[in-house]
CHARMM-style PDB file with segment names, atoms N, HN, CA, C and O in Angstrom:
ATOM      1  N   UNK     1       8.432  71.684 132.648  1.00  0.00      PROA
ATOM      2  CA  UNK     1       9.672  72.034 133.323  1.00  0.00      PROA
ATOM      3  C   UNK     1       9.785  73.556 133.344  1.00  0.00      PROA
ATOM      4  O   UNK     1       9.746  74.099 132.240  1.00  0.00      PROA
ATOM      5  N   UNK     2       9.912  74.295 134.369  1.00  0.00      PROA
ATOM      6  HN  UNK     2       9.944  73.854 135.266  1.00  0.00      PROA
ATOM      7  CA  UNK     2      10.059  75.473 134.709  1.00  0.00      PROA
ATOM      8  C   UNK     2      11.706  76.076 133.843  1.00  0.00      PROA
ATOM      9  O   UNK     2      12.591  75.242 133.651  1.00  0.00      PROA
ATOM     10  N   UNK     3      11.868  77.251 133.496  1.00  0.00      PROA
ATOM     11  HN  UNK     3      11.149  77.928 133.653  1.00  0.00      PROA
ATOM     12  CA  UNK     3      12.869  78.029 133.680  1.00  0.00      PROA
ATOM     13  C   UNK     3      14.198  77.729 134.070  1.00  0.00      PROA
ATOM     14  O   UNK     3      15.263  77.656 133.458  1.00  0.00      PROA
ATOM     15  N   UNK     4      13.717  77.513 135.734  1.00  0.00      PROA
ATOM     16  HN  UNK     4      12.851  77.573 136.232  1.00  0.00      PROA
ATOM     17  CA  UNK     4      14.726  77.197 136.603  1.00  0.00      PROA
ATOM     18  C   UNK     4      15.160  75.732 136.745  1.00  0.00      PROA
ATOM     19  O   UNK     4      16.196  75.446 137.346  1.00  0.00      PROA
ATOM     20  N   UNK     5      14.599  75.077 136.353  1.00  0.00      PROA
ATOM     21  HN  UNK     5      13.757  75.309 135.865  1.00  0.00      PROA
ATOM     22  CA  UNK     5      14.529  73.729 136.297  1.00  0.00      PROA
ATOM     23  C   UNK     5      15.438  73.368 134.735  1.00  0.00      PROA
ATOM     24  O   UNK     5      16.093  72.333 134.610  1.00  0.00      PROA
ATOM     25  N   UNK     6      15.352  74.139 133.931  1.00  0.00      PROA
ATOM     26  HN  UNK     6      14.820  74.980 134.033  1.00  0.00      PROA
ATOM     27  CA  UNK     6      15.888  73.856 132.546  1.00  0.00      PROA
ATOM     28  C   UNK     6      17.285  73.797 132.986  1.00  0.00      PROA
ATOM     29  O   UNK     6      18.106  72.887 132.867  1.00  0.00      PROA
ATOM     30  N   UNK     7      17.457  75.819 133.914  1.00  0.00      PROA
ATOM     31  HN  UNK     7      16.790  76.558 134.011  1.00  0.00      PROA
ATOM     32  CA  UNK     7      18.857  76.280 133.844  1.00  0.00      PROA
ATOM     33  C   UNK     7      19.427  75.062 134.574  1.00  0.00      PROA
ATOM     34  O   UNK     7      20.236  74.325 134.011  1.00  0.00      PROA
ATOM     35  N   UNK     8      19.074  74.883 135.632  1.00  0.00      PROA
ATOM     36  HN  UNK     8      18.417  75.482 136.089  1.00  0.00      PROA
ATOM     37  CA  UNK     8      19.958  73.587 136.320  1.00  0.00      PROA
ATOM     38  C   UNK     8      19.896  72.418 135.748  1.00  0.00      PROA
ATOM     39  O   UNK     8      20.611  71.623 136.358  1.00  0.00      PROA
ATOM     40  N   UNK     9      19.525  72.090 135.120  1.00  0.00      PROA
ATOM     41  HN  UNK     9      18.945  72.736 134.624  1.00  0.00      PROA
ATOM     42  CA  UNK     9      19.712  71.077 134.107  1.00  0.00      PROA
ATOM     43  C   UNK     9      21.103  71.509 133.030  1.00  0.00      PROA
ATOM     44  O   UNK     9      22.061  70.738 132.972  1.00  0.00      PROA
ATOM     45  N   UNK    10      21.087  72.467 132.425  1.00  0.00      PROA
ATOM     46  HN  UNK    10      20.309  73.093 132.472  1.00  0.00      PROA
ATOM     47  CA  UNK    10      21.952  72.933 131.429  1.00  0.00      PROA
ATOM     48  C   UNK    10      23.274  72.850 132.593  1.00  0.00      PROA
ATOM     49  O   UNK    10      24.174  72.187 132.078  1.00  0.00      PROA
ATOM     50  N   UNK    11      23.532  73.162 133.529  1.00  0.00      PROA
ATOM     51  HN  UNK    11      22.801  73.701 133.948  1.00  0.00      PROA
ATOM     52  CA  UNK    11      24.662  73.477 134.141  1.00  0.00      PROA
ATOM     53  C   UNK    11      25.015  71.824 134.506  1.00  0.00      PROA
ATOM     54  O   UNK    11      26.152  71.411 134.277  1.00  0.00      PROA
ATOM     55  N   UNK    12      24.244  71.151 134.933  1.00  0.00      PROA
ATOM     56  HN  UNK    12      23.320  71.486 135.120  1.00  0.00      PROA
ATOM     57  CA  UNK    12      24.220  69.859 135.531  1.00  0.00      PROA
ATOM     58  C   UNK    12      25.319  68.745 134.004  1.00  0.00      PROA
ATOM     59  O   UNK    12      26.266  67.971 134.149  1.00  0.00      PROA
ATOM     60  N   UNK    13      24.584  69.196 132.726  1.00  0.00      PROA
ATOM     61  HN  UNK    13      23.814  69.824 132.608  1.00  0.00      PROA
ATOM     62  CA  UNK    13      24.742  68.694 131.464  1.00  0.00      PROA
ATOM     63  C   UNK    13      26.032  68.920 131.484  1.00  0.00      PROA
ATOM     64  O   UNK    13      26.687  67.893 131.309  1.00  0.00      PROA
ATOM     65  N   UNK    14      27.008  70.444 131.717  1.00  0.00      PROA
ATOM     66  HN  UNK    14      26.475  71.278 131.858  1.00  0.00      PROA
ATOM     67  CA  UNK    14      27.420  71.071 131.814  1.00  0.00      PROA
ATOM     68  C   UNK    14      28.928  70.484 131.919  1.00  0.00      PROA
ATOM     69  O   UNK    14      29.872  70.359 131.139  1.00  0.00      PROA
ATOM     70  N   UNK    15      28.652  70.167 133.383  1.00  0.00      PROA
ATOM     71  HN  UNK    15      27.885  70.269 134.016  1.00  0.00      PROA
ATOM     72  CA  UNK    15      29.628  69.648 134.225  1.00  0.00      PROA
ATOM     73  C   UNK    15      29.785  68.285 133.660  1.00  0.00      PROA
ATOM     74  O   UNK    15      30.957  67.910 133.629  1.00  0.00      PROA
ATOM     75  N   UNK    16      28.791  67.337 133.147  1.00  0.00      PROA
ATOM     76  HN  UNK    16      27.839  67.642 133.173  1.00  0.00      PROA
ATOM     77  CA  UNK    16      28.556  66.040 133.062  1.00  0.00      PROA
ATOM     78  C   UNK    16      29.972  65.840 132.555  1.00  0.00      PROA
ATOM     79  O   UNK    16      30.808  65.093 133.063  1.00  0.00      PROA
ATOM     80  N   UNK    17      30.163  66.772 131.257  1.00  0.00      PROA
ATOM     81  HN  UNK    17      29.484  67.379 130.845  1.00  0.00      PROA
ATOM     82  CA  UNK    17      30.476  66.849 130.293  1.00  0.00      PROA
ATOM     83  C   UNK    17      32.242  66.564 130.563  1.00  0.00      PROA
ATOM     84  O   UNK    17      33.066  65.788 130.079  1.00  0.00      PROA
ATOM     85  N   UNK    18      32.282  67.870 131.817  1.00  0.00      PROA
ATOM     86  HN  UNK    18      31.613  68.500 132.210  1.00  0.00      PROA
ATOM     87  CA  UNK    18      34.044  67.537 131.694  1.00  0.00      PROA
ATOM     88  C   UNK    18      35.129  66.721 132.005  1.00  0.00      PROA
ATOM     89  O   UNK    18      34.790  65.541 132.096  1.00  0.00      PROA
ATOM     90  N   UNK    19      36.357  66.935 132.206  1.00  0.00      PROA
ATOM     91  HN  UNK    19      36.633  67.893 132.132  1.00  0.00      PROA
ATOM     92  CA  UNK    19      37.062  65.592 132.061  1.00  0.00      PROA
ATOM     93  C   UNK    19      36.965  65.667 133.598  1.00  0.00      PROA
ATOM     94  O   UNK    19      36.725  66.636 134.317  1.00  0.00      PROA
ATOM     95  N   UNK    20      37.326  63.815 134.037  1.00  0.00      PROA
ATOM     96  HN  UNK    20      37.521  63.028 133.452  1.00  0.00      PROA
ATOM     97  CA  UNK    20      36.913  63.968 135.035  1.00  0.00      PROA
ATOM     98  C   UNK    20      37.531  64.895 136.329  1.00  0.00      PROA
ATOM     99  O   UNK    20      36.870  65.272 137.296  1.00  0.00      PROA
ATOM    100  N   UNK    21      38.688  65.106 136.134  1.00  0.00      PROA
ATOM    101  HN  UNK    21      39.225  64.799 135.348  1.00  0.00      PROA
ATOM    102  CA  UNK    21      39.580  66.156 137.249  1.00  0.00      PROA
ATOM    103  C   UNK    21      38.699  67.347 137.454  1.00  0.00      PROA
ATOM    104  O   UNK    21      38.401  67.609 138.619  1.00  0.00      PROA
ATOM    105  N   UNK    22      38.113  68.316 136.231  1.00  0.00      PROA
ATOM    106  HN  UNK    22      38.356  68.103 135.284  1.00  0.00      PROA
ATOM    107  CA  UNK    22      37.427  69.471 136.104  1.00  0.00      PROA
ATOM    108  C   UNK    22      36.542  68.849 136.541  1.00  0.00      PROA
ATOM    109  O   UNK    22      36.166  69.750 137.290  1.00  0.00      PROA
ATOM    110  N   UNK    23      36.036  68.271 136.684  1.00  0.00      PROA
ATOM    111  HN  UNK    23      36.342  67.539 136.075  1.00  0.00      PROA
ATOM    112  CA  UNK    23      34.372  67.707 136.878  1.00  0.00      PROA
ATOM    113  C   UNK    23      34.233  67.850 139.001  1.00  0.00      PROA
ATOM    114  O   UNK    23      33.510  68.476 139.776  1.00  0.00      PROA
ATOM    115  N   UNK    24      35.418  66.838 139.143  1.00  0.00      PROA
ATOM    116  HN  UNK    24      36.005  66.329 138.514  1.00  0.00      PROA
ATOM    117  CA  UNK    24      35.542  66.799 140.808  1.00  0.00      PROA
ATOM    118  C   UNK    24      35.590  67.918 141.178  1.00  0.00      PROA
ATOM    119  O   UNK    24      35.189  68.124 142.324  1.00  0.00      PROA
ATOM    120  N   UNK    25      36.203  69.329 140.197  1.00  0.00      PROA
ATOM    121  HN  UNK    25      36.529  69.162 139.267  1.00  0.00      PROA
ATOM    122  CA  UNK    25      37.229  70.455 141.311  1.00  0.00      PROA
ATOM    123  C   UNK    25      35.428  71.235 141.192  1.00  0.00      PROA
ATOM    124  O   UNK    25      35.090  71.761 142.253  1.00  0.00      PROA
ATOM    125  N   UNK    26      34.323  71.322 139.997  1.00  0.00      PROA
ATOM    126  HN  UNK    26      34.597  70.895 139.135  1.00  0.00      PROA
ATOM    127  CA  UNK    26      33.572  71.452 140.156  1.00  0.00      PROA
ATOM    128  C   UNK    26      32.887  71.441 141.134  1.00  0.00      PROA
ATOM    129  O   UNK    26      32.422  72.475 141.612  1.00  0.00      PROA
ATOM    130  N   UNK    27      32.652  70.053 141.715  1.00  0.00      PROA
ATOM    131  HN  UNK    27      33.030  69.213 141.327  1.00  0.00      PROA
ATOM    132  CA  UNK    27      31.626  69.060 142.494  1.00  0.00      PROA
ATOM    133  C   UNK    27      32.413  69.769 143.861  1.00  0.00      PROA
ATOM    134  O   UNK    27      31.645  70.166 144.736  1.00  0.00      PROA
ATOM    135  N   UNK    28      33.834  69.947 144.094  1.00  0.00      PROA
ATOM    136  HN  UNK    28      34.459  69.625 143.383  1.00  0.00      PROA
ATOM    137  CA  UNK    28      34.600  70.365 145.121  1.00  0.00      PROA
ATOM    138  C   UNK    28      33.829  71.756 145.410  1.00  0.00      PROA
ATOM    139  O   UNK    28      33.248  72.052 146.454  1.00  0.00      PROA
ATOM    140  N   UNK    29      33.933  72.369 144.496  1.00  0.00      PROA
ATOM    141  HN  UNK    29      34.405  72.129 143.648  1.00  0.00      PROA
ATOM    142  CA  UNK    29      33.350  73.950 144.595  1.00  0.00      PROA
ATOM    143  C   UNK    29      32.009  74.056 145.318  1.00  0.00      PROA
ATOM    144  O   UNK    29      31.640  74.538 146.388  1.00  0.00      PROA
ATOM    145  N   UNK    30      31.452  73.437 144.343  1.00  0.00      PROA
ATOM    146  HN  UNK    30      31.753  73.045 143.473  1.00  0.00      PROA
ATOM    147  CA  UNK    30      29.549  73.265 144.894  1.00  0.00      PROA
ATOM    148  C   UNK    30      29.658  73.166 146.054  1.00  0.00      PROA
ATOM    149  O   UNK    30      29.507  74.208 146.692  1.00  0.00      PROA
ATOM    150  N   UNK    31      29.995  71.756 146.898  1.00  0.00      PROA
ATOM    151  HN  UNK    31      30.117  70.910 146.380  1.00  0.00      PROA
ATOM    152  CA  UNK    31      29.991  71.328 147.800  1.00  0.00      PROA
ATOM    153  C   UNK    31      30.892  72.713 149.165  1.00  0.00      PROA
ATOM    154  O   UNK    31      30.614  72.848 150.356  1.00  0.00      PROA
ATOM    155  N   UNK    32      31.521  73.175 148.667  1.00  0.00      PROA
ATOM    156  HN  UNK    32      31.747  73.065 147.699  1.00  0.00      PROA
ATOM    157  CA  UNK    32      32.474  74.409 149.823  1.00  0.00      PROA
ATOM    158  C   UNK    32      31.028  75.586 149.714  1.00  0.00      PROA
ATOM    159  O   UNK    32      30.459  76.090 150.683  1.00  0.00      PROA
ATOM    160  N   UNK    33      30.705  75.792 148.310  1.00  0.00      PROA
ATOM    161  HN  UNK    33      31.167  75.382 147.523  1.00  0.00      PROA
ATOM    162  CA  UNK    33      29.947  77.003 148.933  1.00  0.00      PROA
ATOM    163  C   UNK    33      28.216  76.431 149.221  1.00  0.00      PROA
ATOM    164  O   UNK    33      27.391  77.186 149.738  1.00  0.00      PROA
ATOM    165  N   UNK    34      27.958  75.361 148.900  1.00  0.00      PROA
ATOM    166  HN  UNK    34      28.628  74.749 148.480  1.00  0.00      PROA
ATOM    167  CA  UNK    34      26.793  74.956 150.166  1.00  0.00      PROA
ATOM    168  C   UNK    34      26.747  74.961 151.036  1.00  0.00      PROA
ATOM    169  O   UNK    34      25.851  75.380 151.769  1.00  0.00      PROA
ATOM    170  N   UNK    35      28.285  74.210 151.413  1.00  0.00      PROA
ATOM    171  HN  UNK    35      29.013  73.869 150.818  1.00  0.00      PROA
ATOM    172  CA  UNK    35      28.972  74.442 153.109  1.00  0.00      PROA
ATOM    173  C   UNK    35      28.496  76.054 153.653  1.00  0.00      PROA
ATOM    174  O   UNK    35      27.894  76.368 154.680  1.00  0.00      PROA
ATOM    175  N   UNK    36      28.885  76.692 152.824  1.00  0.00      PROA
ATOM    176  HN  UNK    36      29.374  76.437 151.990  1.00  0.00      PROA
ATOM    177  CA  UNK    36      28.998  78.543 153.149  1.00  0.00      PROA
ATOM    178  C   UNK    36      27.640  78.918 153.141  1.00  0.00      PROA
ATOM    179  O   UNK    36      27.389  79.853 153.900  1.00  0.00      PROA
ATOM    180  N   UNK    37      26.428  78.331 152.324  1.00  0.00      PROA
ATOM    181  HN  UNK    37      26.632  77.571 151.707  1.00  0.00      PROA
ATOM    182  CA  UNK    37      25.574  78.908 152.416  1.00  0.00      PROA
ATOM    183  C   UNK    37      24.676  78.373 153.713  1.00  0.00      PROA
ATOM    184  O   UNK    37      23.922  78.981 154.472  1.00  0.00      PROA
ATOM    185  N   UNK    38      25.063  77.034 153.646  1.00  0.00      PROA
ATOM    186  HN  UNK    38      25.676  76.540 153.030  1.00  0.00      PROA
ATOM    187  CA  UNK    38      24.375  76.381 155.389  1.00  0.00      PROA
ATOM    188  C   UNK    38      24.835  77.248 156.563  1.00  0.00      PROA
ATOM    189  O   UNK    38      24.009  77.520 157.434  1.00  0.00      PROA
ATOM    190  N   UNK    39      26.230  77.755 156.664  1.00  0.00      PROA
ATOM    191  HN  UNK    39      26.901  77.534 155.957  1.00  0.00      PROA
ATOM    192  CA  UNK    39      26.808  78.316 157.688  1.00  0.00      PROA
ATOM    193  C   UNK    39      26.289  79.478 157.996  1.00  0.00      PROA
ATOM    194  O   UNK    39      26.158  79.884 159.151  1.00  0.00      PROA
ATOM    195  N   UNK    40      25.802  80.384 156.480  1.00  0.00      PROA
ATOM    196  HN  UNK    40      25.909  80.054 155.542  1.00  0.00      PROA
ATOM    197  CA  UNK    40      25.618  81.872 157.081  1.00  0.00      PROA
ATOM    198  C   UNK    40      23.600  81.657 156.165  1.00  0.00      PROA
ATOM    199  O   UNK    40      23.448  81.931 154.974  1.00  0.00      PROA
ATOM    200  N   UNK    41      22.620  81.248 156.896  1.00  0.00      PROA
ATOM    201  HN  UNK    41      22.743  81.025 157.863  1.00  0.00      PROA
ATOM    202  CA  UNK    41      21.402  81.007 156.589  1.00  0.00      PROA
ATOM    203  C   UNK    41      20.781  82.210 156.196  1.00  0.00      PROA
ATOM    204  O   UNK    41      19.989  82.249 155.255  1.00  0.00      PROA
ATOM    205  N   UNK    42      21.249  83.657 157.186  1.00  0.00      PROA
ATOM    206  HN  UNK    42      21.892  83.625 157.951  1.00  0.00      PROA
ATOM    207  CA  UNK    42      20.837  84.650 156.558  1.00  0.00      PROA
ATOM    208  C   UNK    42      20.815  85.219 155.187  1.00  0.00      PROA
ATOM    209  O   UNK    42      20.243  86.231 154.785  1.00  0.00      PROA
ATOM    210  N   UNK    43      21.486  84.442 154.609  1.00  0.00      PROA
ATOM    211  HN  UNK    43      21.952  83.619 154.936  1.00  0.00      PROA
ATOM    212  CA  UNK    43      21.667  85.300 153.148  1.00  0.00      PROA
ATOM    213  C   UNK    43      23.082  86.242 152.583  1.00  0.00      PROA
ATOM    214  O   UNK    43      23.089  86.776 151.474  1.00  0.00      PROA
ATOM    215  N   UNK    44      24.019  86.310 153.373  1.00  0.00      PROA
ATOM    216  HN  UNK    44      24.013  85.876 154.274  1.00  0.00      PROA
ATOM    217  CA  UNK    44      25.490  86.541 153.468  1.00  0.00      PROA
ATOM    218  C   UNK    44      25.973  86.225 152.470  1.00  0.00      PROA
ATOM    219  O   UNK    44      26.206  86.973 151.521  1.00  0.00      PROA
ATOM    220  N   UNK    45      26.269  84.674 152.566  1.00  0.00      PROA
ATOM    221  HN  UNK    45      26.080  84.066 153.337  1.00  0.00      PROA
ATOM    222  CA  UNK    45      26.709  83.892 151.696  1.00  0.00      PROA
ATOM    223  C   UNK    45      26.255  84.154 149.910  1.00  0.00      PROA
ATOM    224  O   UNK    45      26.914  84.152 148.870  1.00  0.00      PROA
ATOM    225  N   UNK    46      25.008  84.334 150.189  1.00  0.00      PROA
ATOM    226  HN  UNK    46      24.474  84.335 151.034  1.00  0.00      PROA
ATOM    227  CA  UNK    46      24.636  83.714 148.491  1.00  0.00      PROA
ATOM    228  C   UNK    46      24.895  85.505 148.046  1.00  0.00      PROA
ATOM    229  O   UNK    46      25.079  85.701 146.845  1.00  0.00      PROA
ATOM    230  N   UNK    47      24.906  86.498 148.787  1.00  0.00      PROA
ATOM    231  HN  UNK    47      24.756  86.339 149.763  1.00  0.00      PROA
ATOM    232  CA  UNK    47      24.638  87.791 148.535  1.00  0.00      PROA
ATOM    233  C   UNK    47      26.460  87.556 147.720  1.00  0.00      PROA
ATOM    234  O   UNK    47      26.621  87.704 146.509  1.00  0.00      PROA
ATOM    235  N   UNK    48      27.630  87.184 148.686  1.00  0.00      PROA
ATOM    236  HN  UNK    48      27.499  87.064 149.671  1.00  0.00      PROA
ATOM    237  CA  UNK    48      28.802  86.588 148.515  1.00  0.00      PROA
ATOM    238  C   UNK    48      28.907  86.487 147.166  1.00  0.00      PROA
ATOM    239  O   UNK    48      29.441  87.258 146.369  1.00  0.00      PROA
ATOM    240  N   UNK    49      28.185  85.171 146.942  1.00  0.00      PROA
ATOM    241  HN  UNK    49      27.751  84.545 147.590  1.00  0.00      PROA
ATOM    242  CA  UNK    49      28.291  84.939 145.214  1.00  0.00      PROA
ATOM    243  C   UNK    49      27.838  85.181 144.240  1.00  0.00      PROA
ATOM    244  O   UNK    49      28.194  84.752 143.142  1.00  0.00      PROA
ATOM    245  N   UNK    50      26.527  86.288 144.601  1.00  0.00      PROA
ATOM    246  HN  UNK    50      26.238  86.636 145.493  1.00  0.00      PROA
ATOM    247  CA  UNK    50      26.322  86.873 143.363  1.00  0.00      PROA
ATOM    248  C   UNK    50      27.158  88.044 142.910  1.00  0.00      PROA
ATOM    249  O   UNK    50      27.370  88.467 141.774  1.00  0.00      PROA
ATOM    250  N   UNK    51      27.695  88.572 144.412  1.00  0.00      PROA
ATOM    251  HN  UNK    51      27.522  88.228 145.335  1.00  0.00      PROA
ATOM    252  CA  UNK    51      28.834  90.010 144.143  1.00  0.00      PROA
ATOM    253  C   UNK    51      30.054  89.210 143.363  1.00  0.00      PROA
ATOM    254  O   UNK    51      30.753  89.778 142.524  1.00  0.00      PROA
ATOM    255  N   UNK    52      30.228  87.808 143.744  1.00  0.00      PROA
ATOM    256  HN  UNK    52      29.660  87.347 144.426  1.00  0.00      PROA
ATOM    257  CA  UNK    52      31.594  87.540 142.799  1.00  0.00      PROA
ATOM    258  C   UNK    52      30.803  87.714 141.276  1.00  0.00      PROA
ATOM    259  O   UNK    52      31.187  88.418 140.341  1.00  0.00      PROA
ATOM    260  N   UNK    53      29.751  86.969 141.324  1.00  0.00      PROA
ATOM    261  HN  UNK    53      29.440  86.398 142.084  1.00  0.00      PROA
ATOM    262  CA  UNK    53      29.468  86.454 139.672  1.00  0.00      PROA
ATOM    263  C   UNK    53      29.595  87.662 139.016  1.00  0.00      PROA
ATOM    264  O   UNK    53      30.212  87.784 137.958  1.00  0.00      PROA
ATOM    265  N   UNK    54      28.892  88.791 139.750  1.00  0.00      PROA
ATOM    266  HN  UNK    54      28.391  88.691 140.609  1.00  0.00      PROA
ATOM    267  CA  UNK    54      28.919  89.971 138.852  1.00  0.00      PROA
ATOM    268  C   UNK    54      30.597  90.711 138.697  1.00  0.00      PROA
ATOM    269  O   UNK    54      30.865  91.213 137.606  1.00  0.00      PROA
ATOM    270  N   UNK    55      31.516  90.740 139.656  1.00  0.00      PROA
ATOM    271  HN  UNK    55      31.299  90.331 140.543  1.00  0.00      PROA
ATOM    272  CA  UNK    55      32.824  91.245 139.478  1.00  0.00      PROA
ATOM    273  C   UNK    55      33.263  90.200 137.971  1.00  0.00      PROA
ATOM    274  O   UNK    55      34.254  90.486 137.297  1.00  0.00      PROA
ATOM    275  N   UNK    56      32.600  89.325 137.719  1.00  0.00      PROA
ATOM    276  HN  UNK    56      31.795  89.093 138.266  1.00  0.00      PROA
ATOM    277  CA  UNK    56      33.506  88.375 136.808  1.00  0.00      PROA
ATOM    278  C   UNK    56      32.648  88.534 135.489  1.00  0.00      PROA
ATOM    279  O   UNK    56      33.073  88.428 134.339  1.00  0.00      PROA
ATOM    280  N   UNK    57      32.167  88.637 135.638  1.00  0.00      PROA
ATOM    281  HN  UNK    57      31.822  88.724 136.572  1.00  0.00      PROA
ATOM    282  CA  UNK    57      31.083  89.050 134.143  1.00  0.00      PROA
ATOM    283  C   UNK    57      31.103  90.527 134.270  1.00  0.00      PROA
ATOM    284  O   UNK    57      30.309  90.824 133.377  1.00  0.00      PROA
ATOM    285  N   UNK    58      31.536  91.781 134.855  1.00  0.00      PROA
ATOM    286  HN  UNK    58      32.181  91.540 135.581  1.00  0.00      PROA
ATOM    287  CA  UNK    58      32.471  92.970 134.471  1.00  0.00      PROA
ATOM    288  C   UNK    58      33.811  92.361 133.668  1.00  0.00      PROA
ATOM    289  O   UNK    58      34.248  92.541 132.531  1.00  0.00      PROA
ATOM    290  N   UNK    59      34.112  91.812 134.444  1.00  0.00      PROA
ATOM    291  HN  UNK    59      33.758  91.666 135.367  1.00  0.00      PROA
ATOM    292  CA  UNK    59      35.885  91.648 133.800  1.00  0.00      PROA
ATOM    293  C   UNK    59      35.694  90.664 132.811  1.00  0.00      PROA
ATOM    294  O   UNK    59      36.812  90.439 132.347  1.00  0.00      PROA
ATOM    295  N   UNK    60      34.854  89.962 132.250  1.00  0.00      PROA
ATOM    296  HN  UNK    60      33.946  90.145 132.628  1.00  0.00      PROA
ATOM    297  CA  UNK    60      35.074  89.162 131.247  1.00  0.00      PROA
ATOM    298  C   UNK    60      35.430  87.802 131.538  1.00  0.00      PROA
ATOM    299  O   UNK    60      35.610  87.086 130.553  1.00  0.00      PROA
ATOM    300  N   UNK    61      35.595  87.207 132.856  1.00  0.00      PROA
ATOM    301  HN  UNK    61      35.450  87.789 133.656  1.00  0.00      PROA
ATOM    302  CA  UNK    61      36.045  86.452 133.013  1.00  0.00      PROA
ATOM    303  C   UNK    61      35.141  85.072 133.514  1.00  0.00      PROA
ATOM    304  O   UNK    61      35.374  84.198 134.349  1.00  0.00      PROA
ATOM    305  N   UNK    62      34.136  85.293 132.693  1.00  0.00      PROA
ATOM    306  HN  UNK    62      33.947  86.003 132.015  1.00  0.00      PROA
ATOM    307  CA  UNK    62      33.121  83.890 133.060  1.00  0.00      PROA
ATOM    308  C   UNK    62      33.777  82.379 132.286  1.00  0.00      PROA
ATOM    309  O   UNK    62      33.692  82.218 131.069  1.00  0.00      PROA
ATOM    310  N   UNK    63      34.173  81.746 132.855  1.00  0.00      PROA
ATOM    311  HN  UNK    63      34.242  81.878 133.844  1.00  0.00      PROA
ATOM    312  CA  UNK    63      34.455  80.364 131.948  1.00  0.00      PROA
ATOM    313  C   UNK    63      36.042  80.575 131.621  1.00  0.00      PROA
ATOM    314  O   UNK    63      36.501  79.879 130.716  1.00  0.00      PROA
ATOM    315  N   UNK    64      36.747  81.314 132.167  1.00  0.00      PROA
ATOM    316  HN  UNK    64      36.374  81.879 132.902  1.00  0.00      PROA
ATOM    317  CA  UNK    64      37.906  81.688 131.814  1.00  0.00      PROA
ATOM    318  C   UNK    64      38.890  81.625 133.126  1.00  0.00      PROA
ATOM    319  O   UNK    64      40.069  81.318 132.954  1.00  0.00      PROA
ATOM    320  N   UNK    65      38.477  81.869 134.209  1.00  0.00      PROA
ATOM    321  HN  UNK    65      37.519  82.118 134.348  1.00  0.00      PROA
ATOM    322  CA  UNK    65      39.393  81.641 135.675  1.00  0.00      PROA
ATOM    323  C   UNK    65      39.955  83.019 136.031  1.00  0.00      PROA
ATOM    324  OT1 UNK    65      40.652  83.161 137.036  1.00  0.00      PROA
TER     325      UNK     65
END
């Protein structure tokens, strides 16, 4: 199993885990920004969410909202 194959596993475990409301708004999320990443194929999109991930891991706010 690769790396990348672990990490998505760990996140997958992740989610398994929560109750089920958190679990859907999860599955809700995924599903909107796949939507976003099908829409803009160039690379827009995912460029999108790595600029959020990083504004939120400045501010401290990974796992926190």
């Amino acid at each position: 199993m690769t790396q990348d194959e672990q990490t998505l596993l760990m996140f997958k475990g992740i989610v398994a885990e929560l109750p089920e409301q958190s679990r859907a708004k999860v599955e809700h999320c995924i599903a909107e920004i796949n939507n976003l990443l099908a829409e803009y194929p160039d690379g827009e999109a995912l460029l999108a969410v790595g600029y959020i991930g990083a504004e939120q891991q400045m501010k401290g706010n990974i796992g926190q909202g």
